[in-house]
C-alpha positions in Angstrom: 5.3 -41.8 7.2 4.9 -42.1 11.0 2.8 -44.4 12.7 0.1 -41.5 13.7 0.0 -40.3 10.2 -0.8 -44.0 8.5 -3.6 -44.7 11.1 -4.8 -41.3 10.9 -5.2 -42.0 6.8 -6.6 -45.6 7.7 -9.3 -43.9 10.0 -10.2 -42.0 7.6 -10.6 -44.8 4.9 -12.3 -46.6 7.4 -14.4 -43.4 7.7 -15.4 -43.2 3.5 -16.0 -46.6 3.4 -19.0 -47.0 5.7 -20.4 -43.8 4.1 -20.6 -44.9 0.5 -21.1 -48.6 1.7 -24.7 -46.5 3.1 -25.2 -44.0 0.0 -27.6 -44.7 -2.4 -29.7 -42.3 -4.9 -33.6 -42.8 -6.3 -36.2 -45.3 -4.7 -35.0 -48.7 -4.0 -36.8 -52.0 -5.1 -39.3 -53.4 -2.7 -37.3 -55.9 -0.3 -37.8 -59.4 -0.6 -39.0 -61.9 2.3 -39.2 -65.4 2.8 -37.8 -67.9 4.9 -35.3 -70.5 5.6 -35.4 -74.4 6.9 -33.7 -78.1 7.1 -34.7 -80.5 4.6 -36.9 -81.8 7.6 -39.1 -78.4 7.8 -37.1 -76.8 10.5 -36.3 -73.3 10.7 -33.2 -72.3 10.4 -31.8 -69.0 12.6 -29.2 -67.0 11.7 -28.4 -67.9 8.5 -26.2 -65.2 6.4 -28.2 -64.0 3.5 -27.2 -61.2 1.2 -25.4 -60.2 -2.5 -21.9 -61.4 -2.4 -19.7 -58.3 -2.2 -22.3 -55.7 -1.8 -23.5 -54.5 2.4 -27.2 -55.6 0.7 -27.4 -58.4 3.3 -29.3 -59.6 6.6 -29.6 -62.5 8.9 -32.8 -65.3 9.1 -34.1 -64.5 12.5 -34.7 -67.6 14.8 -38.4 -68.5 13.1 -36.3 -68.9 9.8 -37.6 -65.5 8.4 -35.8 -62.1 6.5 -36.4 -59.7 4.8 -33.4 -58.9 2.1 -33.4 -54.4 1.6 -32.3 -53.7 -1.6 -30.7 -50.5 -3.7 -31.5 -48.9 -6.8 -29.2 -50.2 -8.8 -29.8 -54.4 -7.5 -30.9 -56.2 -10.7 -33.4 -59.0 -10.8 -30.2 -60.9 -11.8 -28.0 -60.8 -8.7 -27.2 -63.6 -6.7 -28.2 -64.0 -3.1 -26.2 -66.6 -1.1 -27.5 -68.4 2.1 -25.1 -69.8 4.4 -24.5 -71.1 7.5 -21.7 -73.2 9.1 -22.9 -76.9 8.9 -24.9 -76.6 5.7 -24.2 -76.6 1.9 -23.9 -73.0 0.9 -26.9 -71.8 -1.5 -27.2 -69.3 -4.1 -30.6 -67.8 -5.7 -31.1 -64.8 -8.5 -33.2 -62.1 -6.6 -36.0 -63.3 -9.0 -35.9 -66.6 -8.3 -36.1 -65.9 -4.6 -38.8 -63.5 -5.3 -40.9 -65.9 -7.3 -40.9 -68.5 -4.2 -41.7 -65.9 -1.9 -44.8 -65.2 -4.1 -45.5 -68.9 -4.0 -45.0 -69.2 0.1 -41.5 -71.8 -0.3 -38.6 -71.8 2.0 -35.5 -71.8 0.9 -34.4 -75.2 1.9 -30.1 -75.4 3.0 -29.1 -79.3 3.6 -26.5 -80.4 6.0 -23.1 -81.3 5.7 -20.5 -83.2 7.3 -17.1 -81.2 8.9 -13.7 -82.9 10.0 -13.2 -82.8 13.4 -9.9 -83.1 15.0 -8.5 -85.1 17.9 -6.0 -82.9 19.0 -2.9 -83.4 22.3 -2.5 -80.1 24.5 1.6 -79.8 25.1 1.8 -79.7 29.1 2.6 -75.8 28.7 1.3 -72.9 30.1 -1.6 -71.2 27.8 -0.3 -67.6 26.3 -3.0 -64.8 25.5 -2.7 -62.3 22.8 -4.3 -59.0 21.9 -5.7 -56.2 22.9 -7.0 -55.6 26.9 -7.6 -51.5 26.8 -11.1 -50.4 26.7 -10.7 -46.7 27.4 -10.5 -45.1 24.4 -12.2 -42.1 22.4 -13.1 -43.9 19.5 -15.7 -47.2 18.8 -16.3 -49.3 16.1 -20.0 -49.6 15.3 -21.7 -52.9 14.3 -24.7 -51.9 13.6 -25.4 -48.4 11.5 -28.1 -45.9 13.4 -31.5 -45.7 11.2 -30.5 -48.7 9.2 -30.3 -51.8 11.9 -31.9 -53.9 9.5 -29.5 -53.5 6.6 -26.7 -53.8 8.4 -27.7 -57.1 10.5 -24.9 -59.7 10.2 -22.0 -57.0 10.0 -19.0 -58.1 11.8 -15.7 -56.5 13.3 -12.4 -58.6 13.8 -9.3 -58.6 15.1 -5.6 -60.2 12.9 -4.0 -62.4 16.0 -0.5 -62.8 14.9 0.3 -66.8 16.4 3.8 -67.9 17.2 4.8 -70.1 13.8 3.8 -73.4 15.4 0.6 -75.9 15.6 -1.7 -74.7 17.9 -5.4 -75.3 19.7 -7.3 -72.3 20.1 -9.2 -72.3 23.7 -10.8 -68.5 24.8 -11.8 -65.3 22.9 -12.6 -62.6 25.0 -14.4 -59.1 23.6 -15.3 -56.2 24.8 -18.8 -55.2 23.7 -21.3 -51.9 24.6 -25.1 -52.3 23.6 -28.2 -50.8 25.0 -30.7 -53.4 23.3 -32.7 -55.2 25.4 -30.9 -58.6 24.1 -28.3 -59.0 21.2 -27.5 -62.3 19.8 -23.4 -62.6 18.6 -22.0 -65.0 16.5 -18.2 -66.1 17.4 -16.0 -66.5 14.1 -12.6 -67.8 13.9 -10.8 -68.0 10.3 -7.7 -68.7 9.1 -6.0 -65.1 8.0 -4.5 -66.1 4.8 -7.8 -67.7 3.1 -10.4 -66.4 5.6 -11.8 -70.1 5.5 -13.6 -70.7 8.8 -11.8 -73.0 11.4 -14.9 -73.2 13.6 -17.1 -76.5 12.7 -20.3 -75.3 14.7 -21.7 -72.0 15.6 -21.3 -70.3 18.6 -23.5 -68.0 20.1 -23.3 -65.3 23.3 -26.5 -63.9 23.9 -26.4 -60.3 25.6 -28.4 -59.1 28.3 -29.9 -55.4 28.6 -27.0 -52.8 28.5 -24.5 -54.9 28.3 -21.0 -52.8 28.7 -18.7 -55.2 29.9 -16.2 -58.5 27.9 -17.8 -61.4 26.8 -15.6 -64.8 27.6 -16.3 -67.4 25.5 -14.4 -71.1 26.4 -13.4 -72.3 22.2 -11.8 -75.7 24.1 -14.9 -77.8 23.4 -14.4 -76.9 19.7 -11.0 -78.2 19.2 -10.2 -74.9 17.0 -6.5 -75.7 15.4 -4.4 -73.3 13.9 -1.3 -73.5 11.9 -0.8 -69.5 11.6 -2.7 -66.2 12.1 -6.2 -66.2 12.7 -8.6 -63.5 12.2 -11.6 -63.3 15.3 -14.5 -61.6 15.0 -17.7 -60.5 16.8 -20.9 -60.7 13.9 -24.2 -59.1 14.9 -27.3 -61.8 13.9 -30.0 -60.4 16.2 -31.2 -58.4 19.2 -34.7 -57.4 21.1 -35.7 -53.8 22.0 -34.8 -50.9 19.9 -31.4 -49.7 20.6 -28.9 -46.8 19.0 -25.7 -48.7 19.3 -23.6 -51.9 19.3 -20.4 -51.5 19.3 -16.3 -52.2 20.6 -13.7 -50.2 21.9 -11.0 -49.0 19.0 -7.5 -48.5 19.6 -5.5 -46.3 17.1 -2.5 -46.1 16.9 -1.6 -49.9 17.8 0.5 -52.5 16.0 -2.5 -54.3 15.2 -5.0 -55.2 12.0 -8.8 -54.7 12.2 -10.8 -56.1 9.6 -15.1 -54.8 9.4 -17.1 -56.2 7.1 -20.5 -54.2 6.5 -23.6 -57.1 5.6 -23.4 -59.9 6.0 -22.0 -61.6 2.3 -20.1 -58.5 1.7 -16.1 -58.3 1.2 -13.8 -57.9 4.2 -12.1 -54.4 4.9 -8.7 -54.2 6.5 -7.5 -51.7 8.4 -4.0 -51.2 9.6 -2.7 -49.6 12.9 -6.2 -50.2 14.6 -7.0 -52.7 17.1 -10.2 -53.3 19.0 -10.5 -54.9 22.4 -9.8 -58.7 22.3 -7.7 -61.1 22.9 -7.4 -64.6 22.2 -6.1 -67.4 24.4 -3.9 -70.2 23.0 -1.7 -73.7 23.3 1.0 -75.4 21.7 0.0 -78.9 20.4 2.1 -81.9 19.4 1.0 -82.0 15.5 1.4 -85.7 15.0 -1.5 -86.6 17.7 -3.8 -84.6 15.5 -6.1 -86.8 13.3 -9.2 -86.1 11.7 -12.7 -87.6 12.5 -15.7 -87.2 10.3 -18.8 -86.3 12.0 -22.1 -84.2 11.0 -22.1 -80.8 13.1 -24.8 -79.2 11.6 -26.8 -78.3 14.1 -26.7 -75.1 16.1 
């Protein structure tokens, strides 16, 4: 099968799979509210919330606050997990959640400490990977017109195939189109095999009005080592103003992967022959300098 044909097939897979990920039959349940916060009362923004492995899923905004859509067919049963890089991961039934939203209490995430590395740079010149075209007829929405709130926390990525040695991630680069007022990104970097996150903190890029241009964002600071591929990704956790799209530049065909994942606790799609517009920036380090140091990185 040629190259043209596979992605062609993957497009439209890619295609199917947002439309039954947004059909649904008969009334749905009423959503369910509440908030989230620190064991010291603060709120917490931008934490995940959602079903594990359906697109029923949102995002806390930055007063702590969501409201969870559901289907038809959500039981009182299902799980909700909460989770956010520097905290203990959480999981509620829907009825549970219900009841303390009924009784006005947050959900309550505690922190947790993350390994740190102290890493040497190799005196080497940095290499860059990916994807630089942005001209193309086709985009890759994150968020899903008449249905922004459902699909708040979605997030599109990119497979970045490393050379097979140790190495210290330092600059993502995207290419994003928005006509929000504001829209608030989350950066993700995980390790392709396990999809485990290698990032120990959260990092944000706020968007201004109309944004149509790449986002740069300097991962140095973050001390982001890989021993293989990584996956990168873009995830949508809030924006001001109503807009109609949010979205990245798609390449097909390319020698590439793209991974989407519709809500934000629901399972990763991949897609072969497609690439969207990033690149990731990259150096060699000596592995035996590396050594880990314990610290609490909770906070955003």
């Amino acid at each position: 099968m040629s190259l043209f044909k596979f992605t062609l097939l993957t497009l439209v897979a890619y295609c199917l799979s947002l439309f039954f990920a947004l059909a649904q039959t008969g009334p749905a349940p009423e959503p369910v509210s509440g908030r989230v916060q620190t064991s010291d009362g603060q709120p917490l923004a931008y934490v995940s919330i959602g079903i594990p492995g359906t697109p029923i899923g949102t995002v806390s905004n930055e007063q702590g606050l969501f409201t969870l859509t559901l289907k038809p067919d959500t039981n009182p049963t299902d799980s909700v997990r909460f989770s956010l890089l520097g905290y203990h991961t959480l999981s509620l039934t829907l009825a549970t959640l219900r009841g303390q939203g009924n009784t006005n209490r947050a959900v309550v995430l505690t922190e947790k400490a993350e390994q740190l590395a102290e890493v040497r740079v190799m005196a080497t010149t940095n290499k860059t990977i990916g994807n630089r075209r942005i001209r193309t007829n086709m985009n890759t929405n994150l968020m899903i017109e008449g249905q922004p709130s459902q699909n708040l926390g979605s997030e599109v990525g990119r497979r970045f195939n490393l050379p097979n040695k140790t190495h210290l991630i330092t600059q993502y680069r995207a290419y994003v189109q928005s006509n929000f007022n504001s829209v608030t990104l989350r950066i993700n970097i995980y390790e392709a095999r396990s999809m485990r996150p290698l990032l120990t903190r959260n990092v944000y890029v706020t968007l201004p009005a109309k944004h149509n241009d790449w986002i740069d964002v300097d991962l140095e600071p973050y001390r982001i080592v890989a021993k293989g591929d990584v996956i990168a990704s873009v995830q949508w956790v809030g924006s001001e103003g109503k807009g109609t799209y949010l979205a990245l530049p798609i390449l097909m065909p390319a020698m590439a992967t793209h991974h989407y994942r519709y809500g934000s606790q629901n399972r990763w799609k991949t897609f072969r022959g497609m690439s969207t517009a990033m690149t990731l920036e990259f150096a060699p380090i000596n592995v035996a300098d590396t050594t880990p140091e314990s610290s609490t990185v909770a906070r955003q």
